[in-house]
MARKE-667821 format. One record per atom (N, C-alpha, C): residue number from 1; x, y, z; atom name. Coordinates in nm, 3 decimals. Last residue first. Example, Ala and Ser with C-alpha at 12.3 -4.5 7.8 and 13.67 -1.06 7.14 Angstrom:
MARKE-667821
    n       px       py       pz  atom
    2    1.285   -0.225    0.708     N
    2    1.367   -0.106    0.714    CA
    2    1.290    0.003    0.787     C
    1    1.319   -0.569    0.780     N
    1    1.230   -0.450    0.780    CA
    1    1.320   -0.330    0.780     C
//
This chain:
MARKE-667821
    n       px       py       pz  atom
  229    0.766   28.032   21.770     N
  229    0.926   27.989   21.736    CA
  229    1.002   28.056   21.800     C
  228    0.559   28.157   21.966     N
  228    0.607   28.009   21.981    CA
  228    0.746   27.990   21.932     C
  227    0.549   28.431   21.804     N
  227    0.579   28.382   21.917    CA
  227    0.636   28.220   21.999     C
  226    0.437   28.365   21.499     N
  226    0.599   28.370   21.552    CA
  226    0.667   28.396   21.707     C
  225    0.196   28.268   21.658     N
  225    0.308   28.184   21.598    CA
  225    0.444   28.215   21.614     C
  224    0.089   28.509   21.678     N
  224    0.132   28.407   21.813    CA
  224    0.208   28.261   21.775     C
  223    0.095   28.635   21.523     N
  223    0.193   28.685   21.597    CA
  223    0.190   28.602   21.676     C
  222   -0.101   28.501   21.326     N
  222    0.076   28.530   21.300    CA
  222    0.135   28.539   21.389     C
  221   -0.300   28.489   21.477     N
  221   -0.251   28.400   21.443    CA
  221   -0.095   28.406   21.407     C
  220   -0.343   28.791   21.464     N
  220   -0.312   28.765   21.584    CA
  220   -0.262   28.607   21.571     C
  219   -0.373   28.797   21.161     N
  219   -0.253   28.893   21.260    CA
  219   -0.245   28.833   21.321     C
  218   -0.559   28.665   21.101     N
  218   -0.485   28.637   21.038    CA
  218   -0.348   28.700   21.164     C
  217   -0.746   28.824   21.293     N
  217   -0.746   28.674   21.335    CA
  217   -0.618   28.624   21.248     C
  216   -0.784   29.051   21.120     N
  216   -0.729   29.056   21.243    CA
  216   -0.680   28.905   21.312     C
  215   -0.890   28.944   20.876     N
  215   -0.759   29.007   20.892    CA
  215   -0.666   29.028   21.007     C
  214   -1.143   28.937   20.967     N
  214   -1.057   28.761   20.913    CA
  214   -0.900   28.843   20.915     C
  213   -1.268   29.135   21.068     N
  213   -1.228   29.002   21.160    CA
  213   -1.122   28.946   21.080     C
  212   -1.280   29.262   20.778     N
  212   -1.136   29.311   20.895    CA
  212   -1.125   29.196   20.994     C
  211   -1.443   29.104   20.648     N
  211   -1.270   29.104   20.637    CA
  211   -1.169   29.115   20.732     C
  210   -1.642   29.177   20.800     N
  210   -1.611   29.032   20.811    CA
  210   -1.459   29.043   20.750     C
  209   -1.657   29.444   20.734     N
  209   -1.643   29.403   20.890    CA
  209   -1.612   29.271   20.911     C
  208   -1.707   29.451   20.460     N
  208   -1.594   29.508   20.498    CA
  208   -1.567   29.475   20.677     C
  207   -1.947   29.313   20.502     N
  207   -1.904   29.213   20.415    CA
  207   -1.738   29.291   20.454     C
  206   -2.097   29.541   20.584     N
  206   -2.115   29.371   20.655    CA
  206   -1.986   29.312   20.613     C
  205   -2.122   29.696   20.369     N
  205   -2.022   29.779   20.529    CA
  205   -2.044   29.598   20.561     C
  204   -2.216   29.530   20.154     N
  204   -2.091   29.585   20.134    CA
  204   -2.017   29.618   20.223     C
  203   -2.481   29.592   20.254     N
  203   -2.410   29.445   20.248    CA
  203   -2.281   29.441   20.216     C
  202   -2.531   29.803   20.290     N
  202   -2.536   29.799   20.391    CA
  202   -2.460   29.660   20.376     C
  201   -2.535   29.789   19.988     N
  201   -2.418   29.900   20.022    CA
  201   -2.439   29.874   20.193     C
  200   -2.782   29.675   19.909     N
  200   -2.643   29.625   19.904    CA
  200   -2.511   29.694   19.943     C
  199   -2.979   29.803   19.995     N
  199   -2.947   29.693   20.084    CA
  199   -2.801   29.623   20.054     C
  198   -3.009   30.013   19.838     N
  198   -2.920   30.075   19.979    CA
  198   -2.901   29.952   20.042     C
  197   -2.967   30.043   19.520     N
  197   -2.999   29.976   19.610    CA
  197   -2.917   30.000   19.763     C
  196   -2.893   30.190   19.284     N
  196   -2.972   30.253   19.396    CA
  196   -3.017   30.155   19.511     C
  195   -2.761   30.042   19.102     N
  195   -2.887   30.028   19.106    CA
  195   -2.947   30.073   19.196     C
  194   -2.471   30.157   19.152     N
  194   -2.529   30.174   19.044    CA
  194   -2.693   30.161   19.019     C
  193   -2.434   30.129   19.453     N
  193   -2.437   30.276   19.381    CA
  193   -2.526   30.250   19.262     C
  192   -2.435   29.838   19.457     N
  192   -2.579   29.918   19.500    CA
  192   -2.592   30.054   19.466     C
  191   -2.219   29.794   19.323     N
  191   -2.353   29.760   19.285    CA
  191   -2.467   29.822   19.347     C
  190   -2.018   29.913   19.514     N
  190   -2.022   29.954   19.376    CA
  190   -2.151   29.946   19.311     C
  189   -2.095   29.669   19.700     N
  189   -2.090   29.863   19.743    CA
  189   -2.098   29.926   19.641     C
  188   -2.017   29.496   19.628     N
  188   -2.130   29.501   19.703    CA
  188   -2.214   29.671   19.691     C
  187   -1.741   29.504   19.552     N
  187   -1.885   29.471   19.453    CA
  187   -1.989   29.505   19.509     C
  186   -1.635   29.588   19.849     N
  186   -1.639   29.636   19.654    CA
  186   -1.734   29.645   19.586     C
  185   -1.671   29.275   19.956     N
  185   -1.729   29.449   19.983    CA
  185   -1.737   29.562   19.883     C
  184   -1.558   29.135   19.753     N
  184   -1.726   29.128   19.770    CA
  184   -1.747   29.260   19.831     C
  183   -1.254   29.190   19.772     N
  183   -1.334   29.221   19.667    CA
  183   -1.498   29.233   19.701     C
  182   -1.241   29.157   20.058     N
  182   -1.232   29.278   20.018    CA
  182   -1.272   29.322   19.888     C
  181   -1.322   28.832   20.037     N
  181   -1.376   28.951   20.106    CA
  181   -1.401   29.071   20.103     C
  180   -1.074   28.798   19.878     N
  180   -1.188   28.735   19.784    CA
  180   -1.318   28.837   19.918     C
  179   -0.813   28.833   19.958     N
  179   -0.859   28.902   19.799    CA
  179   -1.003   28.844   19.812     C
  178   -0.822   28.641   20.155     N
  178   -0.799   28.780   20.170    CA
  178   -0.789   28.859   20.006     C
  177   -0.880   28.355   20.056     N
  177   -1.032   28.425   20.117    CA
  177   -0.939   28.560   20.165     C
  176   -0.566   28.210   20.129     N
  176   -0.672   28.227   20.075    CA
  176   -0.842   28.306   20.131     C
  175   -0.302   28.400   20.117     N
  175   -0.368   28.347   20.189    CA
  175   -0.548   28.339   20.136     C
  174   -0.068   28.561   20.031     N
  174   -0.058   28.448   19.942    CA
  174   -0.171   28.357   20.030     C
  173   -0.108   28.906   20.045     N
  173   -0.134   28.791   20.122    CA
  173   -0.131   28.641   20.045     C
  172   -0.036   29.216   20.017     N
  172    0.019   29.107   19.905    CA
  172    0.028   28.975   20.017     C
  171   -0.324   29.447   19.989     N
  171   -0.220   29.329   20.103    CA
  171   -0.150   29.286   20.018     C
  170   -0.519   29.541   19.867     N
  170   -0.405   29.520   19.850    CA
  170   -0.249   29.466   19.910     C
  169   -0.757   29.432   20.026     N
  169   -0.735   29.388   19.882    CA
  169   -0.555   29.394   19.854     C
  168   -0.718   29.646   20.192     N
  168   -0.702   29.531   20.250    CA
  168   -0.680   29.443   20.138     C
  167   -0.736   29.912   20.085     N
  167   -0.621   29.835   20.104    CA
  167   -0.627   29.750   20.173     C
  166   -1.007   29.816   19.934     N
  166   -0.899   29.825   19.874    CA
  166   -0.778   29.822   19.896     C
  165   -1.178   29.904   20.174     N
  165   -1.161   29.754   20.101    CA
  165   -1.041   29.737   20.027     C
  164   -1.092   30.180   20.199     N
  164   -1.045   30.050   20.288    CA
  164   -1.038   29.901   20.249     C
  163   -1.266   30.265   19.967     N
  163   -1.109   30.256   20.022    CA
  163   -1.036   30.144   20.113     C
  162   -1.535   30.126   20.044     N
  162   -1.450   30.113   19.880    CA
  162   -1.334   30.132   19.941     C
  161   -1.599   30.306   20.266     N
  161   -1.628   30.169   20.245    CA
  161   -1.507   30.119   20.128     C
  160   -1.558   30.555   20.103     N
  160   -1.475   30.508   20.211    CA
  160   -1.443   30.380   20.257     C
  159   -1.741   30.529   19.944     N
  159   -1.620   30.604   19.918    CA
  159   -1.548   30.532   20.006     C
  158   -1.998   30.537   20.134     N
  158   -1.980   30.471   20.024    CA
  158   -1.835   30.451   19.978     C
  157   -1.977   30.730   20.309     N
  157   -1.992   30.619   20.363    CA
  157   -1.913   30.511   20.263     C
  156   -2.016   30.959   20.116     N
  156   -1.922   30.945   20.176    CA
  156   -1.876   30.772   20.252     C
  155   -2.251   30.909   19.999     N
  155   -2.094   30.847   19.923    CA
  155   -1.979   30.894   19.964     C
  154   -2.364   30.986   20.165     N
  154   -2.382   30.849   20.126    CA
  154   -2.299   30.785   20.057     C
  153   -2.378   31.242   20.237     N
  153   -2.277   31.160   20.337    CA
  153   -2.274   30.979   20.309     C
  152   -2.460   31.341   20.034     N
  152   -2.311   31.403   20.009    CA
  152   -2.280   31.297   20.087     C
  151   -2.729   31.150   19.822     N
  151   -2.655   31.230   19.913    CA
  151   -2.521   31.202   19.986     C
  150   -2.843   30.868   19.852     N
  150   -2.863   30.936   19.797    CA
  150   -2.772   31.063   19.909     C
  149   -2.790   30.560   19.965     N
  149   -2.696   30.593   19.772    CA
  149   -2.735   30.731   19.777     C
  148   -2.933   30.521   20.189     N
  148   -2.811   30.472   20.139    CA
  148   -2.705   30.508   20.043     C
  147   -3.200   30.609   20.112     N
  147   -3.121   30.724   20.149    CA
  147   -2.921   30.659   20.198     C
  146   -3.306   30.399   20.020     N
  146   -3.223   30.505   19.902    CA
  146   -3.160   30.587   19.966     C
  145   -3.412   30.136   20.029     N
  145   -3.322   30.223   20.098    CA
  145   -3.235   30.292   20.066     C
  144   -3.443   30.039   19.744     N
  144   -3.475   30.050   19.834    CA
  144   -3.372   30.141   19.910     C
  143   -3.457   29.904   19.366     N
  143   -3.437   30.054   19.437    CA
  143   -3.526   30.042   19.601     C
  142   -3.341   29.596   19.300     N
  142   -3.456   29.699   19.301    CA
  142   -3.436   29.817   19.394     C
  141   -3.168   29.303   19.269     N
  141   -3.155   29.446   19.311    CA
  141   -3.352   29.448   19.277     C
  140   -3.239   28.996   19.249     N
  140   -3.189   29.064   19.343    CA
  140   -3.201   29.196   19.398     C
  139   -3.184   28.926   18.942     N
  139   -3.330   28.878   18.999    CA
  139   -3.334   28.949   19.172     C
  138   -2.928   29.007   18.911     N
  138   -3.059   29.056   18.808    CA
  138   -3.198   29.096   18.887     C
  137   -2.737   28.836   19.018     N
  137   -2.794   28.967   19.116    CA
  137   -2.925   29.043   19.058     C
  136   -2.721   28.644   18.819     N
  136   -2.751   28.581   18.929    CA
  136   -2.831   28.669   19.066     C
  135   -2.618   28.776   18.647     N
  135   -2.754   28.631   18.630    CA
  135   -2.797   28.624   18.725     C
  134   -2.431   28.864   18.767     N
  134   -2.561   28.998   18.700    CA
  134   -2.660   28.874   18.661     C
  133   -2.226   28.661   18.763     N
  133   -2.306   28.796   18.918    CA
  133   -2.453   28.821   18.838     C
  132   -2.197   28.639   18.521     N
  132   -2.250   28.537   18.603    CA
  132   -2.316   28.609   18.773     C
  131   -2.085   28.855   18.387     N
  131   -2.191   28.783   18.322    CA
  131   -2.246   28.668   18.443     C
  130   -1.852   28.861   18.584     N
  130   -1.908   28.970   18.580    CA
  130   -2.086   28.908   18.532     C
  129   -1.736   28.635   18.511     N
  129   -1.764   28.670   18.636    CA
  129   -1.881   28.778   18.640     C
  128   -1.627   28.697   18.228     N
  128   -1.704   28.600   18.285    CA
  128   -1.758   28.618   18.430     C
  127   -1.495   28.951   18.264     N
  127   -1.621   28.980   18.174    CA
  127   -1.720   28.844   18.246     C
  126   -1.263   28.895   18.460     N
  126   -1.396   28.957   18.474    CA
  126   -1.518   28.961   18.406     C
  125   -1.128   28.738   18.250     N
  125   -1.205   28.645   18.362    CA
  125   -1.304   28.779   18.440     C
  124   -1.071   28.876   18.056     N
  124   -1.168   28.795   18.017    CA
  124   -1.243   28.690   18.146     C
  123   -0.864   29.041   18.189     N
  123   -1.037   29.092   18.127    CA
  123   -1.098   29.023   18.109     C
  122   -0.710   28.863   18.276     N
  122   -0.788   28.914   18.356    CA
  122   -0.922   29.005   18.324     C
  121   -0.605   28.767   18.013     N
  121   -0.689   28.650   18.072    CA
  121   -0.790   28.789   18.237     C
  120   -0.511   29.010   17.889     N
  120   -0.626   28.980   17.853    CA
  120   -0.635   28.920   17.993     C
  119   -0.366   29.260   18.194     N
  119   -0.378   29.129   18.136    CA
  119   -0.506   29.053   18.061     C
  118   -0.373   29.654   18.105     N
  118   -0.431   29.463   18.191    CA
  118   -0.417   29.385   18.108     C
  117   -0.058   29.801   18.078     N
  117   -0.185   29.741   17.976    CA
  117   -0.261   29.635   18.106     C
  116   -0.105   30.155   18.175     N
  116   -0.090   29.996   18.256    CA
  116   -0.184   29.910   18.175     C
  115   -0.135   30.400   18.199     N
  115   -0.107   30.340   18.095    CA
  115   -0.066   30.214   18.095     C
  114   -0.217   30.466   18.364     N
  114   -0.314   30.485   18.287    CA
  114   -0.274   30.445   18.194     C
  113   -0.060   30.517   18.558     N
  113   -0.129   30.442   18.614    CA
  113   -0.287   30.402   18.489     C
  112    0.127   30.743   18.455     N
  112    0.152   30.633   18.462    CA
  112    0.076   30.512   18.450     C
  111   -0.065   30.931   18.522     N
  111   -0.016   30.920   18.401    CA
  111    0.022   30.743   18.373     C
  110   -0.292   30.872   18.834     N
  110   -0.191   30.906   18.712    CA
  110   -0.120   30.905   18.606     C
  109   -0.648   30.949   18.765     N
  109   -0.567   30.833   18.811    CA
  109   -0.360   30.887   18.724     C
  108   -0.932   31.024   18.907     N
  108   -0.833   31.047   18.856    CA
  108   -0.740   30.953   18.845     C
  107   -1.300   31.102   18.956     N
  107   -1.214   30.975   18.938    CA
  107   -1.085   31.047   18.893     C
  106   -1.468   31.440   19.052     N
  106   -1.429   31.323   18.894    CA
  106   -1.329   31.202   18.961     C
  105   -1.567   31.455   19.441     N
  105   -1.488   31.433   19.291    CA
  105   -1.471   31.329   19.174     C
  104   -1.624   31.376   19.614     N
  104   -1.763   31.397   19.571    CA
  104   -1.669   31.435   19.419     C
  103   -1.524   31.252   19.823     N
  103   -1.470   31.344   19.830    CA
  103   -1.578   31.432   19.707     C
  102   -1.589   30.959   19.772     N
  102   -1.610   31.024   19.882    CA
  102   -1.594   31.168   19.913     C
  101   -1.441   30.895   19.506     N
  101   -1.583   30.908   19.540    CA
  101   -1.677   30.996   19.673     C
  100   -1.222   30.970   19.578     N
  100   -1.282   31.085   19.516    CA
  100   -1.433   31.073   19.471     C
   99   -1.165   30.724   19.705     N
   99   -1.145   30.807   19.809    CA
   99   -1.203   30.979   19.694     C
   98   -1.195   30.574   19.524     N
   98   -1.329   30.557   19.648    CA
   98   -1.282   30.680   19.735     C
   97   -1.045   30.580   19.350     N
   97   -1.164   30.620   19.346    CA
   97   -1.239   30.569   19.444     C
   96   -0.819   30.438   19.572     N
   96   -0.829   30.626   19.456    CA
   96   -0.920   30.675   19.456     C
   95   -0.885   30.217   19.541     N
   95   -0.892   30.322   19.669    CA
   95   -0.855   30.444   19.595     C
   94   -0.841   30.108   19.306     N
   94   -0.969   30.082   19.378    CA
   94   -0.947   30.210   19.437     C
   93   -0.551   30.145   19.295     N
   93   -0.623   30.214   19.209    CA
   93   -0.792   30.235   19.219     C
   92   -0.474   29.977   19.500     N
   92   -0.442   30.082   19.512    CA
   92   -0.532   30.195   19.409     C
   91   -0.544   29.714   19.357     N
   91   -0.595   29.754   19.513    CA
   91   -0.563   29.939   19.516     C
   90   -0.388   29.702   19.133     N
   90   -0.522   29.693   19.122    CA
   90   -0.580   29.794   19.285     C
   89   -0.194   29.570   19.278     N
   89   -0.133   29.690   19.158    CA
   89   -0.310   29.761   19.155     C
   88   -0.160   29.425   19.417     N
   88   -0.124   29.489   19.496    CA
   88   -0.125   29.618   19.349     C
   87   -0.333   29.214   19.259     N
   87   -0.419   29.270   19.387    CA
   87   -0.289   29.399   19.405     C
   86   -0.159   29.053   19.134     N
   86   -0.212   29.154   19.093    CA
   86   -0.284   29.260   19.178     C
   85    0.018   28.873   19.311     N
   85    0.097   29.029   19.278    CA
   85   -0.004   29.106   19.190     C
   84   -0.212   28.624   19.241     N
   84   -0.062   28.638   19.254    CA
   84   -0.053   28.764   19.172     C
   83   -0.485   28.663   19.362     N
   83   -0.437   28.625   19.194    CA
   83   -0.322   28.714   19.229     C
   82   -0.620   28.386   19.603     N
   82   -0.557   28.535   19.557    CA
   82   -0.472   28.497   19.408     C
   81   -0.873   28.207   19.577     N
   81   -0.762   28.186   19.531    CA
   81   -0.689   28.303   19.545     C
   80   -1.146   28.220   19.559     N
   80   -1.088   28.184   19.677    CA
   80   -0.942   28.198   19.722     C
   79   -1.269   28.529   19.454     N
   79   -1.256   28.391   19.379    CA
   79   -1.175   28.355   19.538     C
   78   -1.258   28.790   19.333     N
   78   -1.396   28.711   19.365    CA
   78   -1.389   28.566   19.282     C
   77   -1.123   28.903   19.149     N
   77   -1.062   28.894   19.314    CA
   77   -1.176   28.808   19.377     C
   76   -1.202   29.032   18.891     N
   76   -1.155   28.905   18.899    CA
   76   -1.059   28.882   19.074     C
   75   -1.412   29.257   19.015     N
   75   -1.462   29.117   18.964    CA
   75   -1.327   29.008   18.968     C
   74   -1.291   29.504   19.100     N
   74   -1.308   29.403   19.192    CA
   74   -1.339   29.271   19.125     C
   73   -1.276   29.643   18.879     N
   73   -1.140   29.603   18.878    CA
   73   -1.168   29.503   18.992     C
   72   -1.596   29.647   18.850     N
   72   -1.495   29.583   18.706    CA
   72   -1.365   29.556   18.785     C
   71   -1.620   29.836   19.037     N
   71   -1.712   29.706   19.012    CA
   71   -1.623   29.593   18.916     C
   70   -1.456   30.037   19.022     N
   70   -1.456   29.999   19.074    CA
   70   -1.487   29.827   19.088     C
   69   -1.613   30.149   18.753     N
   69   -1.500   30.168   18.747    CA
   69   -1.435   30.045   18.901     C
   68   -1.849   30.195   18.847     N
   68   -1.821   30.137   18.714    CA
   68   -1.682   30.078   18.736     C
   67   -1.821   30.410   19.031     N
   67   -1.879   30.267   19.085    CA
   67   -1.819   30.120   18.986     C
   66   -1.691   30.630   18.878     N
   66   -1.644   30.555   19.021    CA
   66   -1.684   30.462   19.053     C
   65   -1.842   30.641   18.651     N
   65   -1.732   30.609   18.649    CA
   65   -1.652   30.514   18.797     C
   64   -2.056   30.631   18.477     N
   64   -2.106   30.676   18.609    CA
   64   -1.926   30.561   18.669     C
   63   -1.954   30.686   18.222     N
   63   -2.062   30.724   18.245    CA
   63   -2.095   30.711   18.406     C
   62   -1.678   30.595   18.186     N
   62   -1.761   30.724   18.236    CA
   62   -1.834   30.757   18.241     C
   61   -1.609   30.374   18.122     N
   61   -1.686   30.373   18.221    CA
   61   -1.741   30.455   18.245     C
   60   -1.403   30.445   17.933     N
   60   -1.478   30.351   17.888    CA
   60   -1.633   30.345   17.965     C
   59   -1.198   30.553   18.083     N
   59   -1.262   30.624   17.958    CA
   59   -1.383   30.537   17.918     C
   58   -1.154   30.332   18.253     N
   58   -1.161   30.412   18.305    CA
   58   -1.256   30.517   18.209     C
   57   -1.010   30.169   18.005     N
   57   -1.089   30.081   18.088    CA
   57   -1.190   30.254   18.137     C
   56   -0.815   30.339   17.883     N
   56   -0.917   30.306   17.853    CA
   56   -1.064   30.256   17.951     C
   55   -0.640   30.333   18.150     N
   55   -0.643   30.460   18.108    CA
   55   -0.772   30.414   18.028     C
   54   -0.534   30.072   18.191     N
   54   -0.626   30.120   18.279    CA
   54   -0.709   30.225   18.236     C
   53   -0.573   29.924   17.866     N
   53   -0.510   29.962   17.907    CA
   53   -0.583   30.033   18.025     C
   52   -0.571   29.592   17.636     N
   52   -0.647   29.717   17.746    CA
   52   -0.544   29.806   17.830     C
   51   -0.501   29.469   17.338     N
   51   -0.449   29.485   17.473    CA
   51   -0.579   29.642   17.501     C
   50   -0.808   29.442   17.076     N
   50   -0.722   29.396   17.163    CA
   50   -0.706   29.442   17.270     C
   49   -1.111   29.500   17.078     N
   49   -1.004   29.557   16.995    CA
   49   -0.837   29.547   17.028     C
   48   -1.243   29.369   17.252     N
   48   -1.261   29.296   17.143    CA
   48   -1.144   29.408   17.058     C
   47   -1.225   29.521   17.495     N
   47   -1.130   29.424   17.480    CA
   47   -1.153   29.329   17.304     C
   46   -1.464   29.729   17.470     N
   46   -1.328   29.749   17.463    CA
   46   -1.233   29.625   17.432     C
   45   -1.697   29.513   17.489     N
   45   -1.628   29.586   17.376    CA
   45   -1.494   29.645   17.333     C
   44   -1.616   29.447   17.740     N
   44   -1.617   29.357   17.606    CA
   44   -1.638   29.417   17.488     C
   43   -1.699   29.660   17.852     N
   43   -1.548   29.576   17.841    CA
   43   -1.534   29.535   17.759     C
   42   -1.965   29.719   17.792     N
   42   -1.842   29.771   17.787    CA
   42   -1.703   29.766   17.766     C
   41   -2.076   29.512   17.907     N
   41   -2.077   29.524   17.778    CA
   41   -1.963   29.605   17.714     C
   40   -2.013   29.507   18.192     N
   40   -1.978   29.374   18.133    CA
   40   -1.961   29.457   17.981     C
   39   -2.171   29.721   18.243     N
   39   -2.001   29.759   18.262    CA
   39   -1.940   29.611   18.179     C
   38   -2.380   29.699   18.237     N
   38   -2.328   29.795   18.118    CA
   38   -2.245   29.759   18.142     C
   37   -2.453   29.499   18.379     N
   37   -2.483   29.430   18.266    CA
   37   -2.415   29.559   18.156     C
   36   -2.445   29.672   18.635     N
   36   -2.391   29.580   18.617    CA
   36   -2.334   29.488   18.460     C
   35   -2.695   29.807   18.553     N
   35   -2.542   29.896   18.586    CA
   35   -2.449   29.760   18.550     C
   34   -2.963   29.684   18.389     N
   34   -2.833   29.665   18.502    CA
   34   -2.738   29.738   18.472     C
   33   -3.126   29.813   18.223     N
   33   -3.185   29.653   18.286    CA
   33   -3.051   29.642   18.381     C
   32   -3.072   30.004   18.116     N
   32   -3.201   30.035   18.194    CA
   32   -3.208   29.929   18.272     C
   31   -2.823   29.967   17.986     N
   31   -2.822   30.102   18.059    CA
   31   -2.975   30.086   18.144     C
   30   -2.874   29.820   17.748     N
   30   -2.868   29.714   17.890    CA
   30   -2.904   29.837   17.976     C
   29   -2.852   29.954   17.501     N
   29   -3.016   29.863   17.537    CA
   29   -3.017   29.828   17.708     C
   28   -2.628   30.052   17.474     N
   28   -2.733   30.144   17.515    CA
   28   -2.900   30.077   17.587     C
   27   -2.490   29.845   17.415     N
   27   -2.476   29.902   17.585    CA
   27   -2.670   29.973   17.582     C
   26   -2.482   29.840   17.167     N
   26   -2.433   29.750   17.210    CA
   26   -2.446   29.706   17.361     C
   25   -2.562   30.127   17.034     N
   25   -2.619   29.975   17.022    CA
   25   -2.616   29.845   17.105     C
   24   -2.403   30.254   17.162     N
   24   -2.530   30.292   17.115    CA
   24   -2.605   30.176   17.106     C
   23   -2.137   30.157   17.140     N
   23   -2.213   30.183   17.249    CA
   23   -2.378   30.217   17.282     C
   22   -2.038   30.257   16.864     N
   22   -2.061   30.165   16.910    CA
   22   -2.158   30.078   17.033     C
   21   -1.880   30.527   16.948     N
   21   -2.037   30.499   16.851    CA
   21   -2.118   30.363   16.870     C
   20   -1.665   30.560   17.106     N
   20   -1.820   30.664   17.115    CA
   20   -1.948   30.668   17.008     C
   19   -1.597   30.358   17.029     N
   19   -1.599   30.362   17.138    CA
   19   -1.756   30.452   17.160     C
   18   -1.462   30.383   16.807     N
   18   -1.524   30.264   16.812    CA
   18   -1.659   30.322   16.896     C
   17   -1.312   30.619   16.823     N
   17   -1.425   30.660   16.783    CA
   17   -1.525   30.497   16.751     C
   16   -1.105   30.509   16.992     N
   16   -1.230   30.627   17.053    CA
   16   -1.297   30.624   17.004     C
   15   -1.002   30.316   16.833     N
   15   -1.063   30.269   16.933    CA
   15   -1.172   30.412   17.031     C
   14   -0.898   30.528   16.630     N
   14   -1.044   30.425   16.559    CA
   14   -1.109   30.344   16.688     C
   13   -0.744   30.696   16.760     N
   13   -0.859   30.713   16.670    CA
   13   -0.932   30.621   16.669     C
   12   -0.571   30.726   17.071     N
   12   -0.625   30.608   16.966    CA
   12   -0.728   30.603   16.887     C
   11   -0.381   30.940   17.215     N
   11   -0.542   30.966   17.095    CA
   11   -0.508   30.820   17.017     C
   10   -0.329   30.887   17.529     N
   10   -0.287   30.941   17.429    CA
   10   -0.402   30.885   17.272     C
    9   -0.589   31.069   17.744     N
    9   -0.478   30.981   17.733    CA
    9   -0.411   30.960   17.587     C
    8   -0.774   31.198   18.021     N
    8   -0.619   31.253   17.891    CA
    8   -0.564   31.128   17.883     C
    7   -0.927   31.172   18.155     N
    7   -0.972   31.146   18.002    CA
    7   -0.838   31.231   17.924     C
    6   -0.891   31.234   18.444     N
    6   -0.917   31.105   18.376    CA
    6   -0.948   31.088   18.239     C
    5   -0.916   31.494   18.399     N
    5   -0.756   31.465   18.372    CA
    5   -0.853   31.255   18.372     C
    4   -1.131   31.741   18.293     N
    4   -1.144   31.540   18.393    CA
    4   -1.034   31.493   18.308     C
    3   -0.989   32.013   18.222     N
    3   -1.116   31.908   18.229    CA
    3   -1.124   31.784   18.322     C
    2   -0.663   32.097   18.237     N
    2   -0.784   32.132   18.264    CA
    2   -0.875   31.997   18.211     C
    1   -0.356   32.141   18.439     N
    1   -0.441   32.037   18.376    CA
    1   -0.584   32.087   18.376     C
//
């Protein structure tokens, strides 16, 4: 396999070449005002040409792919509710790229795993979500504690952070607030890559330490239950 195997997928003319023109206009304006506010535009572009597929989504992001990429599949988990059997398909693909984030490598994902249409309603509940963070985080970021985002051991930290979130994300927990933690660490972490913000990637390791409590307390609750019966 040669180049960034994340960009083999099979040739949809008029959605590539939507894709690589379109953007100009549509994205190119936001690229200065939020990482956040590209990846929304993005989508929504992509999804205005109907079904999505991971393999697009991923092509779509490359411009700063691993965070991008990340930020988007965490949005619809940021909610109280776990979204029945998707987390366990999603979670795994998170931790991929966090683990070649960390590893300082292109994003990859396999054949298979690229050709996984997403569900509109789940594009369309990220795009919303997504549009409502970035209202809301707009007024929030600014470039601090850079040595957070800058360098080999920052996305190592970073990377890793992301993995783990991911398989806790991917639990298949029908329990509420265990998709909705592991997503915020995600977001947290993804967002500060993109805007250089080091306070949110310290809010991202916070936000991965409050999961693991709630995970562990979930365990030890279990086991002392099924102890009693």
């Amino acid at each position: 396999m040669t180049g960034n195997p994340l960009l083999v997928f099979s040739p949809i003319p008029r959605r590539q070449q939507d894709l690589k023109t379109k953007p100009q206009s549509n994205v190119g304006a936001t690229i200065e005002r939020s990482g956040l506010s590209e990846a929304v535009d993005r989508v929504r572009l992509l999804a205005s040409h109907g079904d999505v597929t991971l393999g697009q989504l991923a092509e779509a992001l490359d411009t700063r792919s691993h965070a991008l990429l990340c930020l988007v599949l965490a949005l619809p988990f940021v909610q109280p509710v776990p979204v029945a059997g998707l987390s366990s398909i999603i979670g795994p693909v998170i931790f991929l790229a966090g683990i070649f984030l960390a590893r300082g490598q292109p994003p990859w994902l396999p054949e298979k795993w690229r050709r996984l249409v997403l569900p509109t309603a789940v594009i369309q509940k990220a795009i919303a979500i997504g549009e409502k963070v970035d209202r809301i985080a707009h007024r929030w970021f600014r470039r601090r504690f850079e040595w957070c985002v800058e360098g080999r051991a920052a996305n190592i930290v970073a990377g890793m952070n992301i993995g783990v979130s991911a398989a806790l994300l991917a639990l298949p927990l029908p329990i509420p607030f265990t998709n909705t933690l592991p997503a915020l660490s995600i977001l947290f972490t993804a967002a500060g890559l993109l805007e250089r913000d080091g306070y949110w990637i310290i809010g991202g390791v916070a936000m991965l330490v409050a999961a693991s409590g709630y995970f562990a307390a979930l365990a030890t609750a279990g086991h002392a239950l099924a102890g009693w019966m």
